[in-house]
Structures are given as C-alpha cells and as structure tokens.
N, C-alpha and C positions, 0 to 999 in steps of 0.2 A: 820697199815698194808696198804699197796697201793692200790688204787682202779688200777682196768683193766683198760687199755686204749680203752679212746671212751664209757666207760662207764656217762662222763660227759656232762651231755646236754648242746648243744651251746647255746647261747641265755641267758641264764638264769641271768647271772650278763654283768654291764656295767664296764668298769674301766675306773678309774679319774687320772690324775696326780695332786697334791693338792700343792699347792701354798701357803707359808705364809706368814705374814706381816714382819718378823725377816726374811726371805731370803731363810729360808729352805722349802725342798721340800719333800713329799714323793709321791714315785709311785704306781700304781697301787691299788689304793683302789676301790675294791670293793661295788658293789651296785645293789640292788636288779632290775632286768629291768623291772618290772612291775611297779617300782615308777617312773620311767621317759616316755617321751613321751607327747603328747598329750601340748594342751596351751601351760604349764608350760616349755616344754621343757628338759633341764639336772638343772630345776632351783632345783628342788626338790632334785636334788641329794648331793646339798650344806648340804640343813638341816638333811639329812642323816648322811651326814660326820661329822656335827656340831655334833650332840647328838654322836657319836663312840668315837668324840676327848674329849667331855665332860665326857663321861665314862673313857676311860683309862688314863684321868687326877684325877681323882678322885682318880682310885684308885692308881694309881703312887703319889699323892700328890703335882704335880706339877701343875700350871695355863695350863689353855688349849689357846690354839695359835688362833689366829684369823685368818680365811682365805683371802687371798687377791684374789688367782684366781682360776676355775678351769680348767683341759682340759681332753677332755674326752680322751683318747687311740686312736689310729689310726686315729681320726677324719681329716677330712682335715680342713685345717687351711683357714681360709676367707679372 
C-alpha cells in the first residue's frame, strides 16, 4: 500500500551513486544519515554499502564487486 505523500521525513537517508571496479554503476543507494557526517565524513557510508553488497551476494551466489568510487546525490562536485 502507498504511503501518503509528505508523510516521509526529509533528512533521514543519504544517497550514493556506487561506482565499480568492472565499470558498472548503481544509483541511488541508500544510507542511514546518522552514519555519515562528523571526521569520517560520507567515509562510513562505503562500509555500509560494502556489507549490503556483501549480503545480496551471498544470497544471489554471485562474488560481490569491489567499489571503486562513491558520489553522494546532488552533491556539488569539487
């Protein structure tokens, strides 16, 4: 069933665009925003993605991909 609109609080997740060493990319992956910020930076949000990609490798049976870069969503570019 569809949530109401505006019923989704802003803020609450970051998204990445993920970057692999074989060339492929997926968008918008999701991550909690209370693990990023502070020192660390969006560093924490690697090892996020790392353990997600290691799960649905697992259970697809396929090796899980190695990340080569991340970029957050709308970030501006340096």
């Amino acid at each position: 069933m569809a949530k109401k609109p505006g019923t989704n609080p802003k803020g609450e997740f970051a998204f990445f665009n993920v970057f692999y060493e074989d060339g492929s990319q997926r968008s918008n992956r999701r991550v909690p925003a209370e693990l990023l910020g502070g020192l660390e930076g969006d560093e924490p949000a690697r090892a996020y993605i790392m353990e997600q990609d290691r799960e649905i490798a697992e259970k697809s049976g396929r090796p899980a991909l190695e990340i080569k870069n991340l970029e957050r969503v709308g970030a501006k570019k340096k």
